[in-house]
N, C-alpha and C positions, 0 to 999 in steps of 0.2 A: 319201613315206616311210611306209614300213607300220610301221615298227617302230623303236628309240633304244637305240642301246650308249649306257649312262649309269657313267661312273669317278667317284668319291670322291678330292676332294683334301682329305684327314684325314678324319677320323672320331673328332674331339676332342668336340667335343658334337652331341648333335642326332642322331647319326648314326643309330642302332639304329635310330629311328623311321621314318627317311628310306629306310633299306635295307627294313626290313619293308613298308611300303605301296608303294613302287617295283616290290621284286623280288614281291610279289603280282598286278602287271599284267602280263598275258599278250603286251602289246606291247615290254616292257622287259627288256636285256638286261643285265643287271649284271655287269661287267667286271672290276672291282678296286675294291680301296679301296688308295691312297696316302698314305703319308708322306712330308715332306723327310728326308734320311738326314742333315741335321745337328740334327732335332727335338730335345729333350730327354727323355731316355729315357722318360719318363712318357708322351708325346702318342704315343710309337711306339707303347707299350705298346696306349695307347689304341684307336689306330687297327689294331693288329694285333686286338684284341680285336674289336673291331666287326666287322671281317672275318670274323673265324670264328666267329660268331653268327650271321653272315648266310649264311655257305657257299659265299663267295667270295673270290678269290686275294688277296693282301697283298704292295706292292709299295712299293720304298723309291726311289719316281723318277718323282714326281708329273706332272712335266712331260711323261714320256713317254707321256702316255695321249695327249695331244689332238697333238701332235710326229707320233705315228707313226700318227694319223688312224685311232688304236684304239676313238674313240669319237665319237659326237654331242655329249655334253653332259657336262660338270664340274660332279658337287656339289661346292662347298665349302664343309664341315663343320668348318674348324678353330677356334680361339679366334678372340674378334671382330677382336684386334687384327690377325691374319692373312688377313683376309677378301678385303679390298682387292690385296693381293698378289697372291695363288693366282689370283683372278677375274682377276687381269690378263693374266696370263700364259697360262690358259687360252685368252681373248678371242684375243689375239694368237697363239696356236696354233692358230686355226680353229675354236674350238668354242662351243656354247653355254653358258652358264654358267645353273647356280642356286645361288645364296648364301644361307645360312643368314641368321636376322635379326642386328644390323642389317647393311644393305648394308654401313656403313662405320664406322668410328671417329670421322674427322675428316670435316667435308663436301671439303676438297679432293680426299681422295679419293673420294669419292662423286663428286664430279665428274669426273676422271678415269676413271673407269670408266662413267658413262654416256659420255663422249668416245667411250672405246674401242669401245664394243659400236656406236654408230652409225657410229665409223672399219671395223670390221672387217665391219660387218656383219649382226649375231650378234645372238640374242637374250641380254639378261642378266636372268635371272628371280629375284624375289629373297622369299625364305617372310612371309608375312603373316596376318592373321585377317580378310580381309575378306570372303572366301567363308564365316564364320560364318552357317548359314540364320534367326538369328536377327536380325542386322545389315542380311542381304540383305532379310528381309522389311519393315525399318522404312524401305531408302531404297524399294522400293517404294509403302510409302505415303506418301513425302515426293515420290514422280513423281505418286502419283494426286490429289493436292494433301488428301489427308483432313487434315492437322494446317494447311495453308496452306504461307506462308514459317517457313521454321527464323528462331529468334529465340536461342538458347541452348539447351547442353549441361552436363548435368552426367555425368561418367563419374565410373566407380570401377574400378582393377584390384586386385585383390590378389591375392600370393601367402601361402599359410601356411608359418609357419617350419619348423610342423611336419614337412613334406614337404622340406622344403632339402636331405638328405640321400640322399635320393630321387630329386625331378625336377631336381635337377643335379648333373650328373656327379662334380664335386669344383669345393667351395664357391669356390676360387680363379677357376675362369672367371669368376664375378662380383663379386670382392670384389678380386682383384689388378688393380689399373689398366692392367699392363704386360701382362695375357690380356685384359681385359673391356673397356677403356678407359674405365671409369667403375664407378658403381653401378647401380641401379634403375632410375633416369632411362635412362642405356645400356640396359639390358633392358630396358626396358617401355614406355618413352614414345613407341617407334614405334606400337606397337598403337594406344592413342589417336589418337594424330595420325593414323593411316590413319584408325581409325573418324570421325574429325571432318570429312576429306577425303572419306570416301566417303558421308557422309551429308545433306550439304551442297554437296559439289562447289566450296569454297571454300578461296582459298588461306590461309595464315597470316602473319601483317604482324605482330605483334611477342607477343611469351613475355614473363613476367613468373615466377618460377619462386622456392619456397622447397624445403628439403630438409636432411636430415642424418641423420646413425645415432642412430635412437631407441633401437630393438630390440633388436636380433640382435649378440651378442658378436662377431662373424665381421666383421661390419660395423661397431661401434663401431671393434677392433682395425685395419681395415684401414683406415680411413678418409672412409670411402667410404657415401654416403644409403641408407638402406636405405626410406625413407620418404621422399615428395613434394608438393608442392599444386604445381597450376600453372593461372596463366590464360592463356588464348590470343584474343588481336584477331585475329580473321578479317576476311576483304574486305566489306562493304558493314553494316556495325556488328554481327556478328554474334559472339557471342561464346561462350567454353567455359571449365569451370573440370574440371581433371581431377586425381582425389587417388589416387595408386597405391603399391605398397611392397610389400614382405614383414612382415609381422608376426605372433606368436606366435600367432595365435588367427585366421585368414582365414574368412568363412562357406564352408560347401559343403563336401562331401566328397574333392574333385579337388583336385590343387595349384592351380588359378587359378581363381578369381569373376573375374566383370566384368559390370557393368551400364551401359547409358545412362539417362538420361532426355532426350529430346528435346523441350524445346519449340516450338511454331508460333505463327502469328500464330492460328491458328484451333483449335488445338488441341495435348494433347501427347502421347508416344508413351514409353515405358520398353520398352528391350532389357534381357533377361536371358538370356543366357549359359547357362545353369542352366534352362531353361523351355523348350520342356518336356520332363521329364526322367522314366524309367523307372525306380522303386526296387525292389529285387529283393533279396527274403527266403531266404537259404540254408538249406536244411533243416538245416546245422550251425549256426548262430545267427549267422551271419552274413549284413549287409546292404553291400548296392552300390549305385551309381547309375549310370545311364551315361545317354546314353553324356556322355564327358568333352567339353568344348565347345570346347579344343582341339585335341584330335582329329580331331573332325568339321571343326574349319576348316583344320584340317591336310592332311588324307586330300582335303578337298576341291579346296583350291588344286591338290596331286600330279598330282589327276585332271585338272583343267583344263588345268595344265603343259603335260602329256604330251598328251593331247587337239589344244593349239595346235600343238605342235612337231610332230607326227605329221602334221596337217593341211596344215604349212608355212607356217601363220600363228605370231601373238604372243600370249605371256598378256595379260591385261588387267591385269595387274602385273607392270610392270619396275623398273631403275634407276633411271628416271624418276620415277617414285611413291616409291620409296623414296628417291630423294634427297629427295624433299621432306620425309619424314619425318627423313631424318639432320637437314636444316636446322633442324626445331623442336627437335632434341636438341641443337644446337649454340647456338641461340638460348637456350635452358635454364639451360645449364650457364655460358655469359657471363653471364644472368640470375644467377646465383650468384654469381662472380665480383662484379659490379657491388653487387649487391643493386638493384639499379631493372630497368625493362623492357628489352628487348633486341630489336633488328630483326632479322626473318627474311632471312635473307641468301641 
């Protein structure tokens, strides 16, 4: 396969970014972007918009992209709680799927849809930060053995509030339960958990997890953490404390920071996100930075993607990997629930 007809099923979040880096590869055909035609007029709007930003067709019959074998591959770009759905029924139409983060809401369906994609076939590829070249370079030195055995992590995400308005599309994908399926934990706590997976290569045995709306009005009102800690027991005692959220004042000039510090048995290693970074002075008095550290793991993963499918192999991130990260979000939020620790299930 030289080349990937790639259709959008929604274009509720996420999308602009996924159409711009896509339709800028020379192997990539962009087909359409879709809606379900009983959406609520908002998500139509949505996804009709995204379409004519990217300069291609808008179509109210999602199903019929992978149906009528109009395409290789299904993004699905809609709210999270619709994730599981769309990827289903793509899979089951023959195609491959790429699903915005998280894979799922609930782990049963995360589980579900890894079923599917190994019933059908199919790859199901699902957006991560683990092609961060700042992340890549620290499990490198965790192969070259420089730090030794990992012994603990400490992570930090943060979002600024001040960007809220901004880097997501309308505040509700994250703050209404019945679009987001949660709070911050739901958006953020997959990154983590990748980076703890991919830096250690170790599973996760039980979540112990606090949270609530400190901050943000949007979040207080809706109910829903806008702020987290959480420890994680990994497989042979190793362990991780990861503190993420949105809050009013984030460092950095991008919507998202995020650092590690990894320690080893022999040494320890700190990823920054943010490092290293190009600051650029506009002759009109304005400054930038770039580039943005999700972007670049953004743009990276795309390129991989598309790379694997084209070659007729697999990403090195599917369902798979991301179910395991739904698991630590599910283990999480029972951690709340209980208030005591929770098994990774």
């Amino acid at each position: 396969m030289s080349s990937l007809r790639i259709g959008f099923a929604s274009g509720v979040r996420h999308a602009a970014d996924y159409l711009r880096i896509l339709g800028d590869d020379p192997r990539v055909e962009l087909v359409a972007v879709t809606e379900e035609p009983d959406a609520p007029e908002c998500m139509r709007a949505a996804s009709r918009a995204a379409a004519e930003t990217a300069g291609v067709p808008y179509r109210e019959a999602p199903d019929a992209l992978a149906e009528a074998g109009a395409v290789d591959v299904v993004v699905v770009c809609a709210e999270p709680t619709r994730h599981a759905r769309l990827a289903l029924a793509a899979l089951g139409a023959g195609a491959h799927v790429l699903v915005d983060k998280p894979l799922a809401t609930t782990l049963a369906d995360a589980d579900a849809l890894v079923a599917a994609a190994e019933r059908a076939g199919r790859v199901c590829a699902v957006v991560n930060r683990t092609h961060a070249p700042a992340l890549r370079r620290a499990r490198a030195w965790v192969d070259a053995g420089h730090i030794g055995l990992p012994r603990h992590l400490d992570l930090e995400f943060f979002a600024s509030g001040a960007h809220f308005g901004t880097s997501v599309e309308r505040p509700e994908l994250v703050v209404d339960r019945e679009l987001s399926g949660g709070g911050e934990l739901m958006n953020f706590l997959g990154y983590l958990a990748d980076a703890v997976h991919h830096l250690t290569g170790l599973a996760t045995r039980e979540v112990h997890a606090f949270a609530a709306p400190l901050f943000l009005p949007t979040h207080v009102e809706a109910g829903v953490e806008d702020a987290a800690v959480v420890t994680l027991a990994l497989e042979r005692g190793v362990t991780a404390t990861i503190t993420l959220g949105r809050i009013p004042y984030a460092p950095g000039g991008t919507p998202t920071t995020s650092s590690i510090r990894l320690l080893g048995s022999h040494g320890h290693a700190v990823v920054d996100d943010e490092q290293p970074a190009v600051t650029r002075f506009g002759a009109d008095g304005t400054t930038t930075s770039a580039p943005d550290a999700g972007q670049v793991a953004l743009e990276a993963y795309l390129r991989h993607v598309v790379d694997a499918l084209v070659a007729g192999g697999v990403p090195d991130y599917t369902a798979v990997d991301a179910r395991a990260a739904v698991a630590v979000i599910d283990a999480a939020y029972r951690s709340l629930e209980t208030g005591d620790v929770a098994d990774v299930r």
